[in-house]
PyMOL commands that place a pseudoatom at each C-alpha (Angstrom):
pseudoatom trace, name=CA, resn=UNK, resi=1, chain=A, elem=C, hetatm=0, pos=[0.000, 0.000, 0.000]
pseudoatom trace, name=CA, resn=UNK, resi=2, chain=A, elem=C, hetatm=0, pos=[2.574, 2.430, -0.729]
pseudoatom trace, name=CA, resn=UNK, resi=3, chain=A, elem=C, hetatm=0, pos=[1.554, 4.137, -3.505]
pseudoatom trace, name=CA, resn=UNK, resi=4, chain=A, elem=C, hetatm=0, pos=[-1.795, 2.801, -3.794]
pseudoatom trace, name=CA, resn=UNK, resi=5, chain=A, elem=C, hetatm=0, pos=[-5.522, 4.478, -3.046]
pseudoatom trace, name=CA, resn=UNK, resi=6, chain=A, elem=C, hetatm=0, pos=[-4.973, 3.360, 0.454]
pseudoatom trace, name=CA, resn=UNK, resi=7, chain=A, elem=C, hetatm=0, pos=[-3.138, 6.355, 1.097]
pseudoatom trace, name=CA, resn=UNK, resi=8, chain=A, elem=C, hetatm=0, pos=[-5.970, 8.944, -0.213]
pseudoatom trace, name=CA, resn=UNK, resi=9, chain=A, elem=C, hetatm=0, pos=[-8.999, 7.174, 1.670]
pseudoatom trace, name=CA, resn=UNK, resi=10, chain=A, elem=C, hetatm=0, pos=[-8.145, 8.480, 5.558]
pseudoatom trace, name=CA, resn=UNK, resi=11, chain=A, elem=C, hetatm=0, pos=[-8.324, 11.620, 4.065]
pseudoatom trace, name=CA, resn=UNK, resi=12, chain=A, elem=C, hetatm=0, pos=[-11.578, 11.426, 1.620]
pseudoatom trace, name=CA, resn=UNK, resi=13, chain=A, elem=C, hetatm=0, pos=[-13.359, 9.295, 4.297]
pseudoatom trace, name=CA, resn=UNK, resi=14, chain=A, elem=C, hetatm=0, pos=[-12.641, 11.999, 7.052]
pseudoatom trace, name=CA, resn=UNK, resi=15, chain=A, elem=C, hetatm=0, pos=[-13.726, 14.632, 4.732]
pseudoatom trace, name=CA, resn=UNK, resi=16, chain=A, elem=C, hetatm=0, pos=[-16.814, 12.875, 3.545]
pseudoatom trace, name=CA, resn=UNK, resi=17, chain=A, elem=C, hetatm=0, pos=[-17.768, 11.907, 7.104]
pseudoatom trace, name=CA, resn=UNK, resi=18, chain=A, elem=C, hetatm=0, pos=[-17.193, 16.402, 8.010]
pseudoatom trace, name=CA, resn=UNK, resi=19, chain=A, elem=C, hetatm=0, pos=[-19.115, 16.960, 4.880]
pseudoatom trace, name=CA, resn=UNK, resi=20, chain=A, elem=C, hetatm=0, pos=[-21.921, 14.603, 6.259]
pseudoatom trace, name=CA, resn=UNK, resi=21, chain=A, elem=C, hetatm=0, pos=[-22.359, 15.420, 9.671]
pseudoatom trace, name=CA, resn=UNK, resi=22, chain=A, elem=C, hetatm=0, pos=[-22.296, 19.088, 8.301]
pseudoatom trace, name=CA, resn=UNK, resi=23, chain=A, elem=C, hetatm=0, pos=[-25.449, 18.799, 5.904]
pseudoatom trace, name=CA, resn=UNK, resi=24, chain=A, elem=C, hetatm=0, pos=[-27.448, 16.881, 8.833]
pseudoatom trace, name=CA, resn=UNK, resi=25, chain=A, elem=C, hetatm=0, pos=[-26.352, 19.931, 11.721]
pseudoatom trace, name=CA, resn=UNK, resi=26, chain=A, elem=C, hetatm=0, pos=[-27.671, 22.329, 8.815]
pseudoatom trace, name=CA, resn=UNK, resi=27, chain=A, elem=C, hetatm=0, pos=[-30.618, 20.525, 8.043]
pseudoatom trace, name=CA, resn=UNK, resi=28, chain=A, elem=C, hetatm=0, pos=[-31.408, 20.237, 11.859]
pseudoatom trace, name=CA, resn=UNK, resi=29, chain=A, elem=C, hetatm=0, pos=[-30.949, 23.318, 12.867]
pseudoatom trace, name=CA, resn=UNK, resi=30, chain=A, elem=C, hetatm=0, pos=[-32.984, 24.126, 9.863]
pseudoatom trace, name=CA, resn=UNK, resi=31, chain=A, elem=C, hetatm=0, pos=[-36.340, 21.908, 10.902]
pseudoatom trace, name=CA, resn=UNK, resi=32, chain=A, elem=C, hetatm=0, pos=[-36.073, 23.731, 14.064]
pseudoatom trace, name=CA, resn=UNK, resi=33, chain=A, elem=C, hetatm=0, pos=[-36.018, 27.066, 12.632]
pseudoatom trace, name=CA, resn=UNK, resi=34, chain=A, elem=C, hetatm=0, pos=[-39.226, 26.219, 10.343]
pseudoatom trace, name=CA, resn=UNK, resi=35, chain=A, elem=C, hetatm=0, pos=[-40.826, 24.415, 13.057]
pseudoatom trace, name=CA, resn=UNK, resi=36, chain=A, elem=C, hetatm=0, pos=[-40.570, 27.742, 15.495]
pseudoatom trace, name=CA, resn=UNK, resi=37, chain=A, elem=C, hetatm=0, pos=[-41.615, 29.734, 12.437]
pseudoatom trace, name=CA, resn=UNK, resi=38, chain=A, elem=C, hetatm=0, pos=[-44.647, 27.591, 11.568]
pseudoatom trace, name=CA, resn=UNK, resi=39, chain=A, elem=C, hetatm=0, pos=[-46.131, 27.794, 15.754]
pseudoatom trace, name=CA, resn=UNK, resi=40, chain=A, elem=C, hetatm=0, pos=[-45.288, 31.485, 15.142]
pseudoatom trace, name=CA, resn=UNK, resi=41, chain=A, elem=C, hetatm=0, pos=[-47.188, 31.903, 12.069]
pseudoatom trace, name=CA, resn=UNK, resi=42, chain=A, elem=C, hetatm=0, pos=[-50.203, 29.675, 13.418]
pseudoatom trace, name=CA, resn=UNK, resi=43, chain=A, elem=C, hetatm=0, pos=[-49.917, 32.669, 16.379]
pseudoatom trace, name=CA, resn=UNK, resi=44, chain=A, elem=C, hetatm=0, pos=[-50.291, 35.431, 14.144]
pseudoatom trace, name=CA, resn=UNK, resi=45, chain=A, elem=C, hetatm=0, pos=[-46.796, 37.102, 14.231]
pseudoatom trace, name=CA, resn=UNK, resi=46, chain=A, elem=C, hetatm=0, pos=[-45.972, 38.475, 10.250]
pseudoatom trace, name=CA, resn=UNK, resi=47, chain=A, elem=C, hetatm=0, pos=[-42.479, 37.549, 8.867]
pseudoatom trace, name=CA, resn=UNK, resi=48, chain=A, elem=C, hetatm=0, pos=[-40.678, 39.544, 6.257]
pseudoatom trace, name=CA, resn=UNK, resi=49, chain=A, elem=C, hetatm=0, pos=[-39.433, 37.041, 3.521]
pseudoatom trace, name=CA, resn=UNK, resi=50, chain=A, elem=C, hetatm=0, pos=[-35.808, 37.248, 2.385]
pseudoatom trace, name=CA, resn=UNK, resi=51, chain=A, elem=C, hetatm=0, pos=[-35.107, 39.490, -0.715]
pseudoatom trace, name=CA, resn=UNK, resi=52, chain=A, elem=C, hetatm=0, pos=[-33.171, 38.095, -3.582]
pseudoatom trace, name=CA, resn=UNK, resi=53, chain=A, elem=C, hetatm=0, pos=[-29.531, 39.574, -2.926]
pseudoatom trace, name=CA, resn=UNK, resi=54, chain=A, elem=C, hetatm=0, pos=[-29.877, 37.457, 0.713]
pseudoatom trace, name=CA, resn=UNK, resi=55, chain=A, elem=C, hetatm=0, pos=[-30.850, 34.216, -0.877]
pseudoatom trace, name=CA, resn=UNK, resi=56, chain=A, elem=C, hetatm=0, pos=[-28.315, 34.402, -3.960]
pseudoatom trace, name=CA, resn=UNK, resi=57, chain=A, elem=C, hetatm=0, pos=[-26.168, 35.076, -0.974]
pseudoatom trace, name=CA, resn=UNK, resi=58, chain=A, elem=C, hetatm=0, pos=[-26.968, 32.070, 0.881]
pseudoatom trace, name=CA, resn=UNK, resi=59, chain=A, elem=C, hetatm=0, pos=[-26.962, 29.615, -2.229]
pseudoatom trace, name=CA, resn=UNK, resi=60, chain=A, elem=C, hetatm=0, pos=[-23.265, 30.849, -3.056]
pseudoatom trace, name=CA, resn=UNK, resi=61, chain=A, elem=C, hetatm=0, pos=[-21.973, 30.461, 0.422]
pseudoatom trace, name=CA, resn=UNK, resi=62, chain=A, elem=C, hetatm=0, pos=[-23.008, 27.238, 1.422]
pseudoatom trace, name=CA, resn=UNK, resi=63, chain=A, elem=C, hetatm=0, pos=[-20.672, 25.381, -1.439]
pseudoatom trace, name=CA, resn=UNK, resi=64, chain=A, elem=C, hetatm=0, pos=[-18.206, 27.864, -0.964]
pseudoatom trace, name=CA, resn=UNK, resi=65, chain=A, elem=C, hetatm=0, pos=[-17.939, 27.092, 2.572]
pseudoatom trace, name=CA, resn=UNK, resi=66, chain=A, elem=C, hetatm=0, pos=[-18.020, 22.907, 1.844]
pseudoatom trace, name=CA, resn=UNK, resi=67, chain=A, elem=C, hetatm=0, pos=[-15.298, 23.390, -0.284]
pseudoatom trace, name=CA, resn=UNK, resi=68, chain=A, elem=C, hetatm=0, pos=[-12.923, 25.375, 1.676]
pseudoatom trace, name=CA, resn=UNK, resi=69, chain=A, elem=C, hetatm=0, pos=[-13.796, 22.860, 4.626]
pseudoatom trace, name=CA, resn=UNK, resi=70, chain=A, elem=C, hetatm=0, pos=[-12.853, 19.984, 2.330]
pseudoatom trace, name=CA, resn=UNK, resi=71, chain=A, elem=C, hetatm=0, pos=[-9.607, 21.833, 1.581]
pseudoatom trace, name=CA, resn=UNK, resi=72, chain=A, elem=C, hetatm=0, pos=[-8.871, 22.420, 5.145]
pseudoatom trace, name=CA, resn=UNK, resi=73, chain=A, elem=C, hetatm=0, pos=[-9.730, 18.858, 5.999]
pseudoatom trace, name=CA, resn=UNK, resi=74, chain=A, elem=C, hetatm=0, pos=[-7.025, 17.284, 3.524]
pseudoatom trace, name=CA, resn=UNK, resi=75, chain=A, elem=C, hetatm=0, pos=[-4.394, 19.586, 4.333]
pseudoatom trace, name=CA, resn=UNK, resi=76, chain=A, elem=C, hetatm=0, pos=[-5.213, 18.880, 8.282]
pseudoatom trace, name=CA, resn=UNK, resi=77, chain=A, elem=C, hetatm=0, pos=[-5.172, 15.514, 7.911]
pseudoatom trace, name=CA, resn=UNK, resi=78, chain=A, elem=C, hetatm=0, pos=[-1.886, 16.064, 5.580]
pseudoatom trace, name=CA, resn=UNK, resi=79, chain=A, elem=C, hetatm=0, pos=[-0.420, 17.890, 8.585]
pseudoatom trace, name=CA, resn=UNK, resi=80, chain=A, elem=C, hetatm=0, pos=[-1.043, 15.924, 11.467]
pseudoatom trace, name=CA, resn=UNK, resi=81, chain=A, elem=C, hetatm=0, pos=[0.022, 12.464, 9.527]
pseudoatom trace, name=CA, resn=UNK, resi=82, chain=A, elem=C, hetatm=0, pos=[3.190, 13.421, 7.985]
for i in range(1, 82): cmd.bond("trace and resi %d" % i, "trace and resi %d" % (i + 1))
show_as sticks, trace
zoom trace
């Protein structure tokens, strides 16, 4: 296993299992969030919905941020194992 794929896998596994847990904490914290808002809503209380500009914002951060967290995972992994 010198120069095989055996070397690559620690660090695609321990990315893949970040990139995992990741999209379930956001999708979590996001049920919660909708679940507050829908009991609010059922109350009465009026939310302003997100303009454009915030949402394009949102939709280009969140793969921005998976890939810089990949990057940081390899080179991390890179660092503490050589």
């Amino acid at each position: 296993m010198n120069s095989g794929w055996g070397n690559f896998f620690p660090y695609f596994a321990g990315a893949l299992k970040i990139i995992v847990l990741a999209i379930a904490a956001y999708l979590a914290i996001k049920w919660h969030f909708d679940e507050e808002k829908r009991v609010r809503e059922a109350e009465g209380v009026v939310f302003d919905k997100p303009g454009f500009m915030k949402k394009l914002a949102m939709i280009l951060a969140f793969p921005v941020f998976l890939i810089i967290l990949v990057i940081s995972v390899v080179y991390a992994t890179n660092w503490v194992l050589y």
